[in-house]
C-alpha positions as CSV (number, residue, x, y, z in Angstrom):
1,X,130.8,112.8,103.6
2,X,134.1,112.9,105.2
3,X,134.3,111.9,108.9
4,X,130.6,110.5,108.5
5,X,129.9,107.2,110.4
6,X,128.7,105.1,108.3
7,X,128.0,101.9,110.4
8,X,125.0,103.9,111.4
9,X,123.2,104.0,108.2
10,X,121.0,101.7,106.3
11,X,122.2,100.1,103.7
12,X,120.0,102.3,101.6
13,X,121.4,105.4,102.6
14,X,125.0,104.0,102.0
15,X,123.6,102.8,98.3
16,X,122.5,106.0,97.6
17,X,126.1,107.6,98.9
18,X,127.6,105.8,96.4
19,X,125.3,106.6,93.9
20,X,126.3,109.8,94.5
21,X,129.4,109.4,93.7
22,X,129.1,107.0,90.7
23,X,130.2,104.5,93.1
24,X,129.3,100.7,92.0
25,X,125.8,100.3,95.1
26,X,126.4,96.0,94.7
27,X,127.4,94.1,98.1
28,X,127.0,93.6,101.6
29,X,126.8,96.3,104.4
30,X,130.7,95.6,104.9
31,X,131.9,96.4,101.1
32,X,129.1,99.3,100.5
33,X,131.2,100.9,104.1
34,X,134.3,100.2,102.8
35,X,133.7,101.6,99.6
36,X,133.3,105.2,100.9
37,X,135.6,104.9,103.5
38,X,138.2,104.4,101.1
39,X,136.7,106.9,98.5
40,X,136.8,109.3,101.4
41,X,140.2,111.0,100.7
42,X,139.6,111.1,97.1
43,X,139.4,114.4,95.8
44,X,135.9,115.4,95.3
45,X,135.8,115.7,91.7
46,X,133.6,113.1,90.9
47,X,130.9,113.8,93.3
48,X,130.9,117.6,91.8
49,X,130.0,115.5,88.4
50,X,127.6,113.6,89.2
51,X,125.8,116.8,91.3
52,X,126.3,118.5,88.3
53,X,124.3,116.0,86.1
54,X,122.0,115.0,88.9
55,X,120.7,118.4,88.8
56,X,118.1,118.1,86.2
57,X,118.0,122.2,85.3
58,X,121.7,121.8,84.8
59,X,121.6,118.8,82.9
60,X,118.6,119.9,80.7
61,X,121.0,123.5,80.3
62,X,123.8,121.5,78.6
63,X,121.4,119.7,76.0
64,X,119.7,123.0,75.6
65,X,122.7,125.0,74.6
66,X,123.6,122.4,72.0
67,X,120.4,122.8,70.6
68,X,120.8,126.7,70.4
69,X,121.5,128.2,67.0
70,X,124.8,130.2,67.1
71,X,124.3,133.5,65.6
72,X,127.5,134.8,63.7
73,X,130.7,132.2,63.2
74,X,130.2,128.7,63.6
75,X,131.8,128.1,67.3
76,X,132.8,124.1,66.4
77,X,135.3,124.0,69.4
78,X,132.9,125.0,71.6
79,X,130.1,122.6,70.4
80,X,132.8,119.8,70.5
81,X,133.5,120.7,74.3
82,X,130.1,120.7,75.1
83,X,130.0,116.9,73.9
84,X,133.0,116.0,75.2
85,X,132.0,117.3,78.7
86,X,128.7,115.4,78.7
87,X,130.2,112.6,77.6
88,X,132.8,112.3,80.5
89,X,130.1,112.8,83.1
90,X,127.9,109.9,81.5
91,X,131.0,107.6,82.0
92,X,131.8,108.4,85.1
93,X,128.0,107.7,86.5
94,X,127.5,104.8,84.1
95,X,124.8,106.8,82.9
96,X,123.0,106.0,79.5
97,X,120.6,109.0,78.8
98,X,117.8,108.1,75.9
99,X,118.3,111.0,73.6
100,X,122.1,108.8,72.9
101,X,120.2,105.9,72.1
102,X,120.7,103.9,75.0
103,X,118.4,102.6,77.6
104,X,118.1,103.0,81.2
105,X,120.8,101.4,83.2
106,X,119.5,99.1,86.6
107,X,121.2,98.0,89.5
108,X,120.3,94.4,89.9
109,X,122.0,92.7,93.2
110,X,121.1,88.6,93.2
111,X,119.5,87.5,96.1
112,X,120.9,84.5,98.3
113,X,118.2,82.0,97.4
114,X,119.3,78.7,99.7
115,X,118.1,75.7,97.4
116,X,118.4,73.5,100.6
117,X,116.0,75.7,102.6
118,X,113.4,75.1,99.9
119,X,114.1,71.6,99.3
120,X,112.8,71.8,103.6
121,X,109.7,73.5,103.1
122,X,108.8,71.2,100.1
123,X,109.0,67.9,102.0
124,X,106.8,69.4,104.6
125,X,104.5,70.6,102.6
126,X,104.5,67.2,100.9
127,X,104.2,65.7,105.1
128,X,100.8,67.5,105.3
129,X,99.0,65.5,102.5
130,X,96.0,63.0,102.7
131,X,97.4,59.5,105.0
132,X,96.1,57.6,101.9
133,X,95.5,59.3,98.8
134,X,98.8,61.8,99.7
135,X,97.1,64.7,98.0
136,X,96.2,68.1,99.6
137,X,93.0,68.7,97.7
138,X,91.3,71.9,97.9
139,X,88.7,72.0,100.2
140,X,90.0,69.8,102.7
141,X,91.8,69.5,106.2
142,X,95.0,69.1,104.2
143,X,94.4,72.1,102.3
144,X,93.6,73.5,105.5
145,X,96.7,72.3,107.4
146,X,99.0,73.9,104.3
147,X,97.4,77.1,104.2
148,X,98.2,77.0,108.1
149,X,101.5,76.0,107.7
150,X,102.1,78.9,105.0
151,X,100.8,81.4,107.4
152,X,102.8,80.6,110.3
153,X,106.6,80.7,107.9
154,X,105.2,84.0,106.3
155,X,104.9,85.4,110.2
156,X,107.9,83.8,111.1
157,X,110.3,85.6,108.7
158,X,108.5,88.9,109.7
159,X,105.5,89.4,107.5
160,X,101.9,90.7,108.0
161,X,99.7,87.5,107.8
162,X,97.0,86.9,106.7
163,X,94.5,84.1,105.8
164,X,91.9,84.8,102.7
165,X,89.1,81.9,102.5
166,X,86.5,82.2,100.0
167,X,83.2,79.2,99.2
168,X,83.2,78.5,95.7
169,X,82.3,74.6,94.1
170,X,84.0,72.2,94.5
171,X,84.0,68.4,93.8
172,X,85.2,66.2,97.2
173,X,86.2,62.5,97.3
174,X,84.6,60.9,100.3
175,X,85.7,57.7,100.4
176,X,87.6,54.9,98.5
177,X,86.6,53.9,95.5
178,X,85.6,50.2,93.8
179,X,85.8,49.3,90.2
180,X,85.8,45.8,89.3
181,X,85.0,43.3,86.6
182,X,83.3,40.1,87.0
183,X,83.2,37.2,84.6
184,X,80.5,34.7,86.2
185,X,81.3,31.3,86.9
186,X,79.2,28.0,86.2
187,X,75.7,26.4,87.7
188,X,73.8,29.3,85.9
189,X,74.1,31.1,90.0
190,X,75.6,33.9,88.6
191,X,77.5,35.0,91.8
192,X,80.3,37.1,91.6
193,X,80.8,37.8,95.3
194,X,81.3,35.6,98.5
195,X,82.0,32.1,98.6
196,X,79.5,30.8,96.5
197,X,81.3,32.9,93.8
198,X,84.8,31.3,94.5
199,X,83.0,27.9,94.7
200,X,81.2,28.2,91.0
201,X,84.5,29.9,89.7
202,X,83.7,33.3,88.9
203,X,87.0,35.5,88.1
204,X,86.8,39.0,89.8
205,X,89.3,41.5,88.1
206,X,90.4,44.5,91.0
207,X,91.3,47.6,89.5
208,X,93.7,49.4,91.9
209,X,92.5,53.3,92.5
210,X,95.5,55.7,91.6
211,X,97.2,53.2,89.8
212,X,95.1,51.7,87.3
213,X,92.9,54.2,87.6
214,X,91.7,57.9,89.1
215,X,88.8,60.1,89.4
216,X,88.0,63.0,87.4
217,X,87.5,66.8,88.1
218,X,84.1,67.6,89.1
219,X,83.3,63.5,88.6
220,X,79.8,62.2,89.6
221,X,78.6,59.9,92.1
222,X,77.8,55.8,91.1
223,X,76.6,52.9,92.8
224,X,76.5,50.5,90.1
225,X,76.9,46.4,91.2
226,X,77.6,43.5,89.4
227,X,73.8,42.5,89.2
228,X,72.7,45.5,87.5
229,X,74.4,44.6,84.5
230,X,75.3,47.8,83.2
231,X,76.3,48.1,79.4
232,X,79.5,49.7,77.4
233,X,79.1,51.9,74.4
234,X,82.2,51.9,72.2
235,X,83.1,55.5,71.9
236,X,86.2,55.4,70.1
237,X,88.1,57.9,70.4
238,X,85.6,60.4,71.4
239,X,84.9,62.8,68.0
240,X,81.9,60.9,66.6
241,X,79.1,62.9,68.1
242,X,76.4,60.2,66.4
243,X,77.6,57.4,69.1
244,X,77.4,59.8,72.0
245,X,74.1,60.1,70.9
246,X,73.8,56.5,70.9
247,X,74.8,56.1,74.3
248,X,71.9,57.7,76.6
249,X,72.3,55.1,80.2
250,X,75.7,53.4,79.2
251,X,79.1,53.8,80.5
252,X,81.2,55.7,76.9
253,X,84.5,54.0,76.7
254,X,86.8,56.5,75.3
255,X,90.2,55.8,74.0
256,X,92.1,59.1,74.1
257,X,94.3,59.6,71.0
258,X,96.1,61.7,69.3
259,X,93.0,63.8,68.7
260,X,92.9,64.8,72.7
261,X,88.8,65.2,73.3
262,X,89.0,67.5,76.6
263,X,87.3,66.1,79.6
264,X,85.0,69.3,79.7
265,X,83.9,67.8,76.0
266,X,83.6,64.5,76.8
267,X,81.7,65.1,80.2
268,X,79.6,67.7,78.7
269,X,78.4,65.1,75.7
270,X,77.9,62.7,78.7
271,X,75.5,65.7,80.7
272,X,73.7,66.1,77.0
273,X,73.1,62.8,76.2
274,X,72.0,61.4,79.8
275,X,75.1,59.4,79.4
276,X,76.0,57.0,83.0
277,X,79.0,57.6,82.8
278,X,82.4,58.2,81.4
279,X,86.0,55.9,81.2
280,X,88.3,57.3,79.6
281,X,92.0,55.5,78.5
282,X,95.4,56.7,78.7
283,X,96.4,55.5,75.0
284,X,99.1,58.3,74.5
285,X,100.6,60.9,76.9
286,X,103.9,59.7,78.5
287,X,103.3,56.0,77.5
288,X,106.4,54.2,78.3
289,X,108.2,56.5,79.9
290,X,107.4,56.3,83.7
291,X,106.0,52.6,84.5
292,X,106.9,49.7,82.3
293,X,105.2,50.3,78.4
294,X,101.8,51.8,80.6
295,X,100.1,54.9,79.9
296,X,99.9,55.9,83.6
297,X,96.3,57.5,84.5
298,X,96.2,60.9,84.4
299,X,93.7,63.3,86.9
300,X,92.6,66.1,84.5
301,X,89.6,68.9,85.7
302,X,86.7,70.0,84.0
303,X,85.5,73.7,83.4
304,X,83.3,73.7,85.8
305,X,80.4,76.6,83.9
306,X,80.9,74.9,80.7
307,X,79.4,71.6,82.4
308,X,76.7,73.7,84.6
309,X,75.6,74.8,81.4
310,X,75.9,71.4,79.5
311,X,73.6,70.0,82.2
312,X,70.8,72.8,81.6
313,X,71.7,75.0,84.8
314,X,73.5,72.4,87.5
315,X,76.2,70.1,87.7
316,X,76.1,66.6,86.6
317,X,76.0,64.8,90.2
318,X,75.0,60.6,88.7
319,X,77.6,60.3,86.0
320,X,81.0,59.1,87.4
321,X,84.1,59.7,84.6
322,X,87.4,57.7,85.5
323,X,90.5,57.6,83.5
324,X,92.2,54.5,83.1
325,X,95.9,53.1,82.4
326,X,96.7,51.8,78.7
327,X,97.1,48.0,80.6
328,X,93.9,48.3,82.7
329,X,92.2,49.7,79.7
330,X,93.7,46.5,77.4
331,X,92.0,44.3,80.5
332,X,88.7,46.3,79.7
333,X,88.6,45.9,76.4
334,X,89.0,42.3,76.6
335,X,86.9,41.4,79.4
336,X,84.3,43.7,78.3
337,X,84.2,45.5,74.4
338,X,85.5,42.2,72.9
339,X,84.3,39.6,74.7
340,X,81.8,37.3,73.8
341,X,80.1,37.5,76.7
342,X,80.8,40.7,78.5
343,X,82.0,40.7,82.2
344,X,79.7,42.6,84.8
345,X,81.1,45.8,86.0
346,X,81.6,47.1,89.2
347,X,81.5,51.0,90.2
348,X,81.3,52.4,93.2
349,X,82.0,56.1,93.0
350,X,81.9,57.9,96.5
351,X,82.2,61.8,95.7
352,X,80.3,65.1,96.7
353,X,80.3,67.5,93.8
354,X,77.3,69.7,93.9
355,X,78.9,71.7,96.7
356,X,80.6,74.4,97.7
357,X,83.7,74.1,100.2
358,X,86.1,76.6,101.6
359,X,89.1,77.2,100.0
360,X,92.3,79.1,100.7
361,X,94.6,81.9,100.3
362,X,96.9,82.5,102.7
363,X,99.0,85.6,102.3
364,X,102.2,88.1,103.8
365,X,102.7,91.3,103.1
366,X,105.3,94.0,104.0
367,X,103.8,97.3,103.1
368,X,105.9,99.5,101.2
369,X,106.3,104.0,101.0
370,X,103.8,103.7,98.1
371,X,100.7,101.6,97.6
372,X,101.9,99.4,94.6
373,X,102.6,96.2,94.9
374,X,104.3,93.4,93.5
375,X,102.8,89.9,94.3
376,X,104.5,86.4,94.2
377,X,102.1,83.1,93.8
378,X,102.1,79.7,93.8
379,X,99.1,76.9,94.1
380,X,99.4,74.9,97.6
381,X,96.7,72.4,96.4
382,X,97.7,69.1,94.1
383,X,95.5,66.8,92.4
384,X,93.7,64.5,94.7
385,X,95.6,61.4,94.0
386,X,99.7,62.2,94.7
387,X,101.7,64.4,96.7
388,X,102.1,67.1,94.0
389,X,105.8,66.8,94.7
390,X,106.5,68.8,91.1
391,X,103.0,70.2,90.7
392,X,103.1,72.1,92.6
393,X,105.2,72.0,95.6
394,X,107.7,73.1,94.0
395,X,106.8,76.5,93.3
396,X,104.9,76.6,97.0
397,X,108.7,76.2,98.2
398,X,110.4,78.6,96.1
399,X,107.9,81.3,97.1
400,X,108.4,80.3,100.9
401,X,112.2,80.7,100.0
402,X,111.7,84.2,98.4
403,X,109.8,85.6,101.0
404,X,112.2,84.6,103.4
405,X,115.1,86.3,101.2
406,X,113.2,89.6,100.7
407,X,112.2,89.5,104.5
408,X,115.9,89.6,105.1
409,X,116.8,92.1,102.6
410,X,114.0,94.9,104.0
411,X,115.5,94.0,107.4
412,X,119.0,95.4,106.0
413,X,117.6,97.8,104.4
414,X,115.1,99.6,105.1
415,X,111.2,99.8,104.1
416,X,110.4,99.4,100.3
417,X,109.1,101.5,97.9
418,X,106.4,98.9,97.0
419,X,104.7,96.7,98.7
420,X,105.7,93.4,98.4
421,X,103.2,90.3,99.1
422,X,103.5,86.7,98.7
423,X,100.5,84.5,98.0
424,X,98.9,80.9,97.4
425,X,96.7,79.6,95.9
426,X,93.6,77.0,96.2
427,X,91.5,75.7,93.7
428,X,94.1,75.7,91.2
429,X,93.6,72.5,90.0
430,X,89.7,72.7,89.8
431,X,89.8,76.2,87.6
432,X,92.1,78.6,89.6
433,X,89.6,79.5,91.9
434,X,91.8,80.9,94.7
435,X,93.2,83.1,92.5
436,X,90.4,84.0,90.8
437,X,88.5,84.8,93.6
438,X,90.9,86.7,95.5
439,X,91.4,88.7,92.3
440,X,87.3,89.6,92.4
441,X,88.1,90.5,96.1
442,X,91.0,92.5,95.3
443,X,89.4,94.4,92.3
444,X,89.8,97.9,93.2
445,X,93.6,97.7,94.9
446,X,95.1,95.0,92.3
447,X,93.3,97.4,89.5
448,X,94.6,100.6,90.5
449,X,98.1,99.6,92.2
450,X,99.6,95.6,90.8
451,X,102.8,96.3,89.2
452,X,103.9,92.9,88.5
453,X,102.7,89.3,89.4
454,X,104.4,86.5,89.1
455,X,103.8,83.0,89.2
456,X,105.7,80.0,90.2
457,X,103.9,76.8,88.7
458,X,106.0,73.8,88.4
459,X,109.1,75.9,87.8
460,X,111.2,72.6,88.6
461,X,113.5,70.6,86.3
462,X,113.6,67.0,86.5
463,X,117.6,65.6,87.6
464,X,117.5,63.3,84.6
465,X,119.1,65.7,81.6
466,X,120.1,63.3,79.6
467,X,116.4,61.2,79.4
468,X,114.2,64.4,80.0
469,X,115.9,67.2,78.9
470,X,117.1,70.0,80.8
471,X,115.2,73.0,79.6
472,X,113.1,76.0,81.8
473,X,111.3,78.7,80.2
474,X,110.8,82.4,82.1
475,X,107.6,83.7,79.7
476,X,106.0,87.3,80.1
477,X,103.3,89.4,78.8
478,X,105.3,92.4,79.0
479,X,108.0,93.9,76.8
480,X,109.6,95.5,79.5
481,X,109.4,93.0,81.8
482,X,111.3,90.6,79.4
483,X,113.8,93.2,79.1
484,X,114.1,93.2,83.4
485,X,114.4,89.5,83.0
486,X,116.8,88.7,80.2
487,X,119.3,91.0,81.2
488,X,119.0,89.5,85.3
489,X,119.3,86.2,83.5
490,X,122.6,87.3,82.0
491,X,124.3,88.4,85.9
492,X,122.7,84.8,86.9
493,X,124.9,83.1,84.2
494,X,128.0,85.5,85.4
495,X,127.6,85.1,89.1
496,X,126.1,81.4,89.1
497,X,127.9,79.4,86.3
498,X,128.0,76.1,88.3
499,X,124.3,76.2,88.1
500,X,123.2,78.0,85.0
501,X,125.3,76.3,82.5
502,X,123.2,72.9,83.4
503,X,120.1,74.3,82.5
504,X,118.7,75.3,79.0
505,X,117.2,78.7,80.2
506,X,114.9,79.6,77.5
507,X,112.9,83.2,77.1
508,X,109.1,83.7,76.0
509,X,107.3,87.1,75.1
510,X,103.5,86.5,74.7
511,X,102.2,90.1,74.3
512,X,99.0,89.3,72.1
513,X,95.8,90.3,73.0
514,X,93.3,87.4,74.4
515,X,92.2,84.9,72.2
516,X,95.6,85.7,69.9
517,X,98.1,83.3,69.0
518,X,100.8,84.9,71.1
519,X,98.4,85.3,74.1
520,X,99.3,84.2,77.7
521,X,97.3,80.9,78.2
522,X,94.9,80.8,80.9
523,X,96.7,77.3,82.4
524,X,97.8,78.7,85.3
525,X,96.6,81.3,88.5
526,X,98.5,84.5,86.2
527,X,95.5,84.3,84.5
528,X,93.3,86.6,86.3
529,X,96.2,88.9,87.2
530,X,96.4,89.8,83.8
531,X,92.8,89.5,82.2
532,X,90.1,90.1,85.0
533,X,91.5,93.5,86.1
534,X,88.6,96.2,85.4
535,X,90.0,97.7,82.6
536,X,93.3,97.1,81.6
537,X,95.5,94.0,81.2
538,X,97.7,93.2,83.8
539,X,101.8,92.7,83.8
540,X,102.7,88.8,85.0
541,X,105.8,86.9,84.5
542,X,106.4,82.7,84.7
543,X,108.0,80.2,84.4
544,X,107.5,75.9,83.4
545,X,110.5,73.4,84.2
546,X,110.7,70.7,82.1
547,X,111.1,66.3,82.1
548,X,108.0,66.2,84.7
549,X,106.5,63.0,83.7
550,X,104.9,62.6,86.5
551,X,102.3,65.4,86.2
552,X,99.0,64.5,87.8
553,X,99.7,61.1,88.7
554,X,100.2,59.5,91.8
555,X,104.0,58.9,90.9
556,X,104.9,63.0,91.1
557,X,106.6,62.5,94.5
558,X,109.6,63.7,95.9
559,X,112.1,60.6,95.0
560,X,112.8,63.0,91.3
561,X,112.6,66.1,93.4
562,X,115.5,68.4,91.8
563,X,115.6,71.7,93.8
564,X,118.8,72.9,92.3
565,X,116.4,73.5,89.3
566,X,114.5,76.1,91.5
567,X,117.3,77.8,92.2
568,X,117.3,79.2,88.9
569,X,114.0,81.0,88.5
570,X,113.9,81.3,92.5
571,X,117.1,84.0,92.2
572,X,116.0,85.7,88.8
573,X,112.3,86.7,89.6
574,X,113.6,87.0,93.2
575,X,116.0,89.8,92.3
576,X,113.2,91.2,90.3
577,X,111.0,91.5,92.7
578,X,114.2,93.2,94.9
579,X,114.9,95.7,92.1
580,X,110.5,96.4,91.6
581,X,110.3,96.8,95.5
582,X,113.0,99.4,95.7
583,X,113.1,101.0,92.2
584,X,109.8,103.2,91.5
585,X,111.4,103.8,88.3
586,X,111.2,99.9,87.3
């Protein structure tokens, strides 16, 4: 290549150049140039080797004359030469054939992921939630806006946009919520409202939405007033199936222990038993930790077919299910389980859930040579209550930031092999129905042609180490694909120190069948990637941050937001997805 230009070539081209001549291919433009320019005067010897073993006749000729029985005298000098030759040309391509007991050797190149750039997109993202609730719940203008705003950086950076909607049911809150306790005050008027209630003395107890308490997935409608008198059954903590049967027209008071009753389970014994309605109380997750000694109130879902079929063929739309905090539900027990004479309750719950609303999956794409594809996710929906700062903002941002990387790469480069595609999600937080749904859409292409997915679902790290820890796990179904990853995790701690040696990068291989212990849990939107494909199981990889307290409550916001922590799985499934889009033979 003598005398060839080479600030006229892609940076392909020059890779494969060096590759050629068992040339290191890692760098910019600038270094891969200079590289050959100053290999140019080198004698050629080198390049005549790695023809040589390139050339698959010759190299299979060389393994097939050691393999030759020698008739007559035993020629060891010559057997010896033949290994010593083959030898030499593996070390000078770096090459580690299989039949020597080694395995295949990649290039991987880190890409530049710019942890400010994400930290960016996440506060806007976090700008488009409700004005009061903060939230971007699926099926609403928020969720709208996002999806909007994810289409316009995906065209930006150069990508073929494009905006997936799909109706499936969802639960909506329409309006503020009350829920208030009353204990009556004197002259037998029993007034809990209005001035003749502050003359007679009545005590009204406010309990403040998304703080003391929040509204559950796929939660009914109520319009129960103090004057209706509405009673409490004692439910414990939820396992005694005799008091749910007990309990037909009352509001169960659960207090959620150690035993963890889902809220599918308890709202499908409400549907059975023609309970009206459910409270559940935080007695045990993160109590302590974020606010005070309280049990903040958590926002959990509900499978939504496990309830249609609790309720004999349709959703429960009259039984409202609130969780509360561990100090509002200590005010509820007093005012109401132990008290002599119980206060009147107050619950106005203003929700549509016997719908269906449109929900969205915006997407990019650069089409690669071949029609396999590798696809990057995250959900852009959050629960209904917070801004979703962790949960998951977090992972929206680092797949903004990736695209924009890999955008920039194929720009330098050239076109991939693979098609690469990056994807969010709606729904997530109701049962992954974005995901789901444009997996049913997809059947035939993601079926024959998904190489990889991977998922990005509160992959942040909270800045407090030394309270919360400082661990992140990157988990796979795929033997290989743990392989890919460990060994890019190994360049990341080389060529990012600063950052990797804070974090407690840990690695999990969950290759069992479904319904196996070492299955991949369906918790997250890799779940229909890798078992609703006709057929066969599909390849993911992930990754969970940890110290996020905050989860599903309204105090996940960005004051804790940590997006040095994204940098970590943000560059190793970046690079990845660099090596899968350019290597067929990964």
């Amino acid at each position: 290549m003598s005398g060839q230009d080479y600030s006229k070539m892609l940076v392909a081209e020059l890779k494969q150049e060096l590759s050629k001549l068992g040339l290191p291919t890692s760098g910019n433009k600038s270094e891969l140039i200079e590289r050959l320019e100053s290999n140019a005067s080198e004698p050629l010897m080198i390049s005549i080797e790695a023809d040589l073993v390139e050339d698959e006749s010759s190299y299979e000729a060389i393994i097939a004359k050691m393999k030759t029985q020698v008739i007559g005298p035993l020629n060891l000098g010559a057997i010896i030469a033949i290994f010593i030759s083959l030898l030499m040309v593996s070390s000078v391509l770096v090459l580690k054939p299989a039949w020597l007991g080694f395995g295949a050797d990649y290039d991987y190149e880190l890409i530049d992921f710019d942890q400010s750039q994400t930290k960016i997109y996440a506060d806007e993202l976090v700008a488009l939630g409700h004005p009061t609730w903060e939230g971007r719940m699926s099926g609403t203008v928020e969720e709208a806006n996002t999806s909007a705003y994810i289409l316009d950086r995906l065209s930006e950076m150069g990508y073929e946009a494009q905006s997936n909607e799909y109706q499936v049911p969802m639960h909506h809150v329409n309006s503020e919520p009350s829920f208030r306790l009353c204990v009556e005050g004197g002259f037998g008027l029993s007034p809990c409202d209005g001035p003749i209630g502050q003359i007679s003395g009545s005590q009204v107890t406010i309990f403040q939405h998304r703080i003391d308490y929040v509204i559950q997935g796929f939660s009914g409608q109520s319009q129960y007033l103090f004057d209706e008198n509405i009673p409490v059954t004692d439910l414990g903590n939820g396992t005694d199936e005799a008091l749910w049967q007990s309990a037909t027209g009352t509001l169960g008071y659960v207090r959620m222990d150690e035993s963890r009753v889902s809220n599918t389970e308890m709202y499908s014994y409400a549907a059975q038993n023609d309970l009206a309605g459910i409270i559940s109380v935080n007695k045990i997750i993160n109590c302590g930790q974020i606010e005070g000694n309280d049990c903040v109130p958590i926002f959990k879902g509900t499978n939504y077919e496990a309830l249609v079929s609790a309720n004999g063929g349709s959703i429960p739309t009259d039984i409202p299910f609130v969780a509360m905090s561990k100090d509002a539900g200590d005010i509820f027990e007093a005012l109401v389980i132990n008290a002599t004479e119980p206060a009147s309750i107050e619950l106005i719950i203003d929700v549509t859930n016997d719908e269906e609303r449109t929900i969205y999956v915006p997407c990019g794409t650069i089409k690669g040579k071949s029609s396999e594809v590798i696809i990057a996710g995250a959900h852009h929906d959050t629960v209904y209550q917070g801004e979703g700062a962790v949960d998951d903002t977090s992972g929206v941002a680092t797949v903004l930031e990736m695209a924009r990387q890999l955008a920039d790469i194929v720009n330098q480069t050239g076109q991939p092999e693979r098609t690469i595609r990056f994807c969010t999600w709606g729904g997530e937080e109701e049962g992954l129905w974005g995901s789901r749904a444009y997996v049913s859409d997809m059947q035939n292409s993601l079926t024959n042609n998904l190489r990889l997915y991977l998922n990005f679902d509160m992959n942040h790290v909270d800045g407090d180490f030394q309270e919360r820890g400082n661990s992140l796990t990157l988990f796979t179904n795929n033997e290989d694909d743990y392989g890919h990853i460990k060994r890019i995790t190994d360049l990341y701690k080389e060529e990012s120190s600063e950052i990797a040696n804070k974090y407690d990068i840990r690695f999990s291989l969950l290759d069992g069948d479904r319904g196996t212990p070492n299955e991949m849990p369906c918790n997250s939107d890799y779940c229909p990637f890798i078992y609703e494909l006709d057929g066969k199981t599909g390849r993911a990889v992930s990754c969970y941050g940890g110290g996020a307290w905050e989860y599903h409550t309204y105090l996940d916001t960005m004051d804790r937001f940590n997006e040095e922590s994204l940098h970590v799985s943000g560059t190793i499934y970046g690079t990845y997805m660099r090596l899968l889009a350019y290597d067929m033979n990964a």
